[in-house]
C-alpha positions in Angstrom: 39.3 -23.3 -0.5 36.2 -20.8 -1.0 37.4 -18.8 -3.7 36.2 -15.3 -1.5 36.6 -12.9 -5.0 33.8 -14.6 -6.5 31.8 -15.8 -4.0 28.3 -15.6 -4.3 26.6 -13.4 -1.5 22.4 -14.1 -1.0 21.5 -10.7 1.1 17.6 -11.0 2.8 16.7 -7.7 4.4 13.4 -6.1 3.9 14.4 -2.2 3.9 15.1 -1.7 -0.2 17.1 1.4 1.0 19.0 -0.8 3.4 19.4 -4.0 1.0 20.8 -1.7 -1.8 23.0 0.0 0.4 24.9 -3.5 1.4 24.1 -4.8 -2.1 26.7 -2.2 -3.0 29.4 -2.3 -0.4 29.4 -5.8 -0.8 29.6 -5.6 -4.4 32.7 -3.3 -4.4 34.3 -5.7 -1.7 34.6 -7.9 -4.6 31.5 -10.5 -4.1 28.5 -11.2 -6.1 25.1 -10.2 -4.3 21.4 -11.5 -4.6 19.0 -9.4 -2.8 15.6 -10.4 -1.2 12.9 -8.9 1.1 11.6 -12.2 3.2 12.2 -15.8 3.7 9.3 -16.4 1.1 12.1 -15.2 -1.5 14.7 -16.7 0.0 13.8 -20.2 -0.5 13.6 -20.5 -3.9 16.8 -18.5 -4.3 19.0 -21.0 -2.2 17.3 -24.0 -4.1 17.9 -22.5 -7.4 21.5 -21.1 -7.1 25.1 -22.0 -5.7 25.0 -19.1 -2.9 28.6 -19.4 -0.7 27.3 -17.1 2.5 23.9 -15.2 3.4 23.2 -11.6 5.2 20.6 -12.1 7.1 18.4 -9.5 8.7 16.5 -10.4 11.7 13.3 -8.0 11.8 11.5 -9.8 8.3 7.9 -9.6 6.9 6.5 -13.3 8.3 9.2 -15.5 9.5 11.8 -13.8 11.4 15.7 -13.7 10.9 15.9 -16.5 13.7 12.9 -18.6 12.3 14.9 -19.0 8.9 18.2 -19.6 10.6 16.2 -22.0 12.4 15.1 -23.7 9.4 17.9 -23.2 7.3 20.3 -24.7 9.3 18.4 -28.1 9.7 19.4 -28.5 6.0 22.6 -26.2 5.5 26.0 -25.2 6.8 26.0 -22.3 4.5 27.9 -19.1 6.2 25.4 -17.1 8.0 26.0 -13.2 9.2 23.2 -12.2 11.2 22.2 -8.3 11.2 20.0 -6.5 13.1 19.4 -2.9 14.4 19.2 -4.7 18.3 22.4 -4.9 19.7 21.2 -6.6 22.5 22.9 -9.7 24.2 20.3 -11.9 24.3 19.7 -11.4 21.3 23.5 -12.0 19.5 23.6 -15.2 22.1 20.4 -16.5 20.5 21.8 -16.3 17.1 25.0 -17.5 17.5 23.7 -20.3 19.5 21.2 -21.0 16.5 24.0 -21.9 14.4 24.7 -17.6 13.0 28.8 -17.7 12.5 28.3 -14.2 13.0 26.2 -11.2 14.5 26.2 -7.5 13.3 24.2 -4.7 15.6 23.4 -1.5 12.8 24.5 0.5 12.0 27.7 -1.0 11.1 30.3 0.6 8.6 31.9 -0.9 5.3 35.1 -1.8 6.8 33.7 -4.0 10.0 31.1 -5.3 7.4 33.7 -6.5 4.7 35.9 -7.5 7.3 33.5 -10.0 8.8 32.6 -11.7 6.0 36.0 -12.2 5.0 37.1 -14.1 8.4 33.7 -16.4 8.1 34.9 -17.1 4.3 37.6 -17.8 5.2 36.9 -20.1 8.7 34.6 -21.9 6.2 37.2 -22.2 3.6 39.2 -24.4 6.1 36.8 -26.1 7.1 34.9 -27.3 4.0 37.6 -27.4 1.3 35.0 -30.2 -0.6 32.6 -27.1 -0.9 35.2 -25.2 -3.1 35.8 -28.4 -5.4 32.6 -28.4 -6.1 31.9 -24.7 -7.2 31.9 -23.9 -11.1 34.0 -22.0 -13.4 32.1 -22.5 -16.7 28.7 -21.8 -17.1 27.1 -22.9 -20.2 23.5 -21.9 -22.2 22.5 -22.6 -25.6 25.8 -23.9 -26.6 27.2 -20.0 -25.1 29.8 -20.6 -22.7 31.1 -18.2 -19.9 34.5 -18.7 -17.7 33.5 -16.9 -14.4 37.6 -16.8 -13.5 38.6 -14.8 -16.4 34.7 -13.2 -17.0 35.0 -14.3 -20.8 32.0 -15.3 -23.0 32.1 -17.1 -26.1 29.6 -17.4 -28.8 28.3 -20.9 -30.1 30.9 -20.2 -33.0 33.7 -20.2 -30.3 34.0 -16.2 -30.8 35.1 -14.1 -28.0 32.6 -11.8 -27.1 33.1 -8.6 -25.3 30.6 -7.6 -22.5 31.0 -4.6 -20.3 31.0 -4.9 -16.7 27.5 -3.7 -16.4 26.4 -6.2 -18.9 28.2 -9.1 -17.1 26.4 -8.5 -14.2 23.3 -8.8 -15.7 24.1 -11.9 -17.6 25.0 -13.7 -14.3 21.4 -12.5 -12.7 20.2 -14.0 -15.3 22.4 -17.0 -15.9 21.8 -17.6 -11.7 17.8 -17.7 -12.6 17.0 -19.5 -15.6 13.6 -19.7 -16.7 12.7 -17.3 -14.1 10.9 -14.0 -15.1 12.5 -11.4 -13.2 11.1 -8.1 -13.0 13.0 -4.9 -14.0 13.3 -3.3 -10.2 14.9 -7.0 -9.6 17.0 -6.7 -12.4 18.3 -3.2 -11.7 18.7 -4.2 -8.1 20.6 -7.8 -8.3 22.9 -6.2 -11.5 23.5 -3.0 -10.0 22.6 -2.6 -6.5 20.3 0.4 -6.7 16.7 0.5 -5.8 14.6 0.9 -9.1 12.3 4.5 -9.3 9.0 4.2 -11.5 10.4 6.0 -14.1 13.7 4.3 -14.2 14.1 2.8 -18.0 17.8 2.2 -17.7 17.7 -1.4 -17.0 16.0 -1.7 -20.3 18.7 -0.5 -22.4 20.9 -2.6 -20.5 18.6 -5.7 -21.3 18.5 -4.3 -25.3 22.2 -4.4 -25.0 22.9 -7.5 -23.5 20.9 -9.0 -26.2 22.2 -8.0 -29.0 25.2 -9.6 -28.0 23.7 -12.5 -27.3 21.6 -12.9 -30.9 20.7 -16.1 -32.3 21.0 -17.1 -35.5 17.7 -16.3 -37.7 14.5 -18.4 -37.2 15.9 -18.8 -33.7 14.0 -17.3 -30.4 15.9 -15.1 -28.4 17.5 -16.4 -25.3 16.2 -13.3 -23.4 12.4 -13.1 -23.4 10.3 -10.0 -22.8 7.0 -10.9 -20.3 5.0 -8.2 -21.2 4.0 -6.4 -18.3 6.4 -7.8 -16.1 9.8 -8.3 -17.1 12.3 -10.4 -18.5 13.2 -14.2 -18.4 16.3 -16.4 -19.5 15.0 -19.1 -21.7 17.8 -21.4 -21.9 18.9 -23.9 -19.6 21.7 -23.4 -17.7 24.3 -26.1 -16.6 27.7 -25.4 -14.5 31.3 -27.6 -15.1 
């Protein structure tokens, strides 16, 4: 079965208000979240991470919630919830009969929200136990390793290292988009669910942390690159057991 307290949540809704506010309910309901504003982002995220369920809006920049429901289920039975500020019945009919396994008018509350996404979880559990065989519990990089069960990492030297929960969630951004360069508003939103201001730096200290916990050996390049001018980017290559 889907293992629902580490199941990996992809969240596409333009509103950055609105996407950090679920980014954080869902968070503290125990998943892990992605964030992203259109289906432009979307894409590339599904292609380049194990994502268990999506939130998907249905007012987008470009192609609609429905166009990418559309598309997405010509190649996927990923879990779909549908949300949209229309709670009109043509409209829920339309999605569900587009494949949605669910439909939520806003605004909705965190209780009906969490509860929701447990029963699809946990209809999709049943009914696609190979799904759960196939998810990973080790993630390795650069001879690191890191058990997502018991949220330990340990050094090349098979050393325990001791991360925070802030600096865990950043690692798994970045561990979910290797060789990506992320920006820092990404970073602060996809590790902790908060819309970035211009002058917040945080995320960089977090970053300066993260890597010095995550140090080569000398002559080595870091495994956390700086793109000057526009963020940060995870230079090993990732592969899941």
């Amino acid at each position: 079965m889907l293992s629902t307290d580490v199941a990996h949540v992809l969240l596409v809704e333009d509103d950055d208000g609105m996407r950090a506010l679920i980014t954080r309910i869902v968070r503290e309901g125990g998943y892990r979240v992605t964030g992203c504003r259109s289906g432009a982002e979307m894409w590339p995220l599904l292609s380049e991470t194990l994502v268990d369920f999506v939130l998907l809006d249905v007012m987008l920049p470009g192609a609609s919630g429905f166009d990418l429901l559309r598309a997405l289920r010509a190649k996927s039975s990923v879990p779909v919830i549908m949300l949209s500020a229309r709670n009109e019945e043509a409209d829920r009919v339309l999605g569900l009969e587009l494949g949605a396994d669910d439909y939520i008018a806003k605004p909705f509350g965190r209780p009906e929200l969490l509860a929701r996404i447990r029963a699809v979880l946990r209809r999709a559990s049943i009914a696609s136990l190979p799904v759960a065989a196939a998810r990973p519990d080790l993630l390795t990089f650069a001879k690191w390793r890191l058990d997502l069960r018991s949220r330990t990492l340990v050094d090349p030297e098979g050393a325990v290292v001791d991360l925070s929960g802030a600096e865990y969630d950043l690692l798994m951004v970045f561990l979910e988009h290797p060789g990506r360069v992320l920006a820092r508003e990404q970073l602060l939103e996809m590790s902790r669910g908060r819309v970035a201001s211009p002058s917040d730096r945080s995320i960089d200290t977090l970053v300066s942390r993260l890597r010095r916990k995550l140090e080569p050996p000398a002559g080595m390049a870091p495994l956390i690159k700086t793109v000057r001018g526009t963020g940060y980017i995870l230079t090993a290559k990732v592969e899941r057991a």
